[in-house]
Phi, psi and omega in degrees: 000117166302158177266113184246111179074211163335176156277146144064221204313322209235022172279166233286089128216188179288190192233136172254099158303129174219161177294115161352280175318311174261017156296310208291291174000290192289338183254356152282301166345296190285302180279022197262324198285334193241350215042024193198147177280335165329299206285290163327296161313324131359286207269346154279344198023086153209173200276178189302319173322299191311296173338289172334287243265285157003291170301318200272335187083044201224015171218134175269196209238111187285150188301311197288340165300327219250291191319304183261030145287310158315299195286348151288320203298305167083044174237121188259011152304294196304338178276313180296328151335309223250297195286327180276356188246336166306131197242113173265112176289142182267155180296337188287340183296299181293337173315321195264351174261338173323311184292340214277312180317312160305311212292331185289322149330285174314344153290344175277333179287001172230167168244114150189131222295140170289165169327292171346302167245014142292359187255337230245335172212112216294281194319315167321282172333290182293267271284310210288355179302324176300332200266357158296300198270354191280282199311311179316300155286302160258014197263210185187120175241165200194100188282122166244132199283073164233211180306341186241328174071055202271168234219136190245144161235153156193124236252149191201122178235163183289157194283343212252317202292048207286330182305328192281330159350287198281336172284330171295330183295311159353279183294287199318346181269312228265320173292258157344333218022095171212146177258103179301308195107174170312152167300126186259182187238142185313157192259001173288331183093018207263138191300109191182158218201098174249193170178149203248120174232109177275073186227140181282315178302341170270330192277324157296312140348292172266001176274349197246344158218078165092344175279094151027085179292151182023345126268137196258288199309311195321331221253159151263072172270166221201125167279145198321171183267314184308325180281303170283324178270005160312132163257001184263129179301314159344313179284325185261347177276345171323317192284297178300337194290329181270008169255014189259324191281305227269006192222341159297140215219146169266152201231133143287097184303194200283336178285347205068008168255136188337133173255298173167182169257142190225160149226136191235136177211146196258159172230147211229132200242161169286343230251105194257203187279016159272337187283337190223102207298146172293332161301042144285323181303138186229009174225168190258030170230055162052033178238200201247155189248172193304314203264001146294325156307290183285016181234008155298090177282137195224132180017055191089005203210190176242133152034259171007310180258325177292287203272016150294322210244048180181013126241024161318125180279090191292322159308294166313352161277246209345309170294332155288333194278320190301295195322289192305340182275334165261028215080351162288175179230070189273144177234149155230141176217152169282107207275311176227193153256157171232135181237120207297172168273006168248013153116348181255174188248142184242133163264100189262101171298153180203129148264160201229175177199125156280169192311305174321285163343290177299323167295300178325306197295307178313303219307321203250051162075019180290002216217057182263341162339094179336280184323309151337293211272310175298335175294317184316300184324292181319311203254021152295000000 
């Protein structure tokens, strides 16, 4: 038998849809003749895999392939069978069952855990809360619109941050079982240290629980209910440490002794540079400060009060209302405006943890960051 185009699964002809039972039928039939499906594939020349796949129905059968499976079997119940139940499919068909095939390996290669066995399993549950707020905090998700609509996660840490690198690659295994791989490096040169999950099925995962496709301050995203409605302190400092790690900064008095910990998280408004004359501006990073703000009049009220109550960083409540369930006492406030290069104003949020606060927050492992723990240390 000539080879018409590729080998095995994907050469250049049509394709024959057959009923499972009888595709399998006919490829035990055809190797009934050499005993091993090896030795058929051989004798087909194509590869042992094609072969499998074949059997198993998880692949369709090239005409020339099918034909010369009948003429081993040598049964003429089976051919007449075979000719009445056969559907011949065009290659633009099978391209897409082809496809349909990879994303379902792939989707066999993962784990990702239902409501269920997040209730069901306390390690499951934290480890995957972090991997929510990691992506929340530092990530990224990112659809690319071609032919497969394949689904990108991707994650940035500071070049100094190798530890935290490696508890995400952890948890992504232990969740997921997908291996990110070593930390890469950006192709911009900017000191940072990224990694990547190419999977559509993990990017949806996490768009279904709360994390954004693609620019995140744009979005009022909010951590899963599984999370905010947890009683276990486990879950929640799980939850709170990357954003404590990955967006969190330790604050000093003038002395160099511990003050306390903040986090900033931006939020992005409608409110361009005509609603907010750019002479507003008092720093040379274009924003505007709390008490310039709040002495702005904006549509019947001041600055201040309008983008409290109409641009709240809801994710950074969560992360306080969790914080308060653990005994801390964190404020949020609207620390400025930033004003963006396309013309609009970011609203930059700040929690706050005081010096107790903030030890407590080490002790009990909210706090994992080398670097972090040792300045908590210093400025003790």
């Amino acid at each position: 038998m000539t080879p018409r185009g590729t080998r095995g699964a994907y050469r250049k002809e049509e394709r024959v849809q057959l009923p499972a039972h009888l595709q399998k039928k006919l490829v035990e039939a055809a190797a009934s003749r050499f005993g091993t499906l090896e030795k058929l594939a051989k004798e087909l020349e194509v590869p042992k895999s094609s072969v499998h796949y074949y059997r198993t129905g998880r692949l369709t059968l090239p005409v020339s392939v099918m034909e010369r499976m009948l003429e081993l079997a040598e049964d003429d119940g089976l051919t007449k069978e075979v000719g009445e139940a056969a559907v011949t499919k065009d290659r633009t068909w099978a391209n897409s069952y082809a496809a349909g095939v990879h994303r379902e390996m792939c989707r066999e290669r993962l784990r990702l855990p239902t409501t269920e066995d997040l209730e069901r399993d306390d390690g499951l549950r934290r480890k995957s809360a972090a991997v929510v707020s990691y992506v929340m905090a530092e990530g990224s998700i990112w659809i690319k619109h071609n032919r497969f609509e394949a689904g990108m996660v991707n994650i940035t840490f500071a070049d100094h941050e190798t530890d935290l690198y490696e508890h995400f690659r952890s948890l992504c295994k232990d969740v997921f079982l997908y291996d990110i791989g070593p930390p890469q490096r950006p192709g911009n040169g900017a000191r940072a240290i990224r990694g990547f999950m190419c999977s559509r099925f993990i990017a949806d995962w996490l768009v279904e629980n709360g994390v954004p496709i693609g620019e995140k301050s744009a979005t009022d995203m909010s951590l899963p209910d599984w999370v905010i409605s947890s009683t276990d302190p486990e879950t929640m400092i799980a939850a709170i440490q990357p954003w404590l790690d990955g967006e969190g900064s330790v604050m000093f008095n003038v002395g160099g002794a511990l003050s306390g910990f903040c986090v900033a998280q931006s939020r992005h408004t409608d409110l361009d540079f005509v609603s907010l004359p750019l002479q507003l501006i008092e720093a040379h990073d274009r924003g505007i400060g709390r008490s310039v703000a709040s002495s702005t009049r904006y549509r019947c009220t001041n600055v201040l009060r309008y983008v409290e109550s109409t641009w709240k960083s809801r994710a950074l409540c969560d992360v306080q209302d969790l914080s308060r369930r653990l005994n801390t006492r964190p404020t949020t406030h609207l620390s400025r405006l930033r004003l963006k290069d396309n013309g609009l104003w970011s609203a930059v949020w700040m929690l706050r943890y005081c010096r107790s606060d903030t030890m407590d927050l080490a002790g009990m492992g909210a706090i994992l960051g080398t670097r972090k723990r040792d300045a908590i240390r210093r400025g003790k």
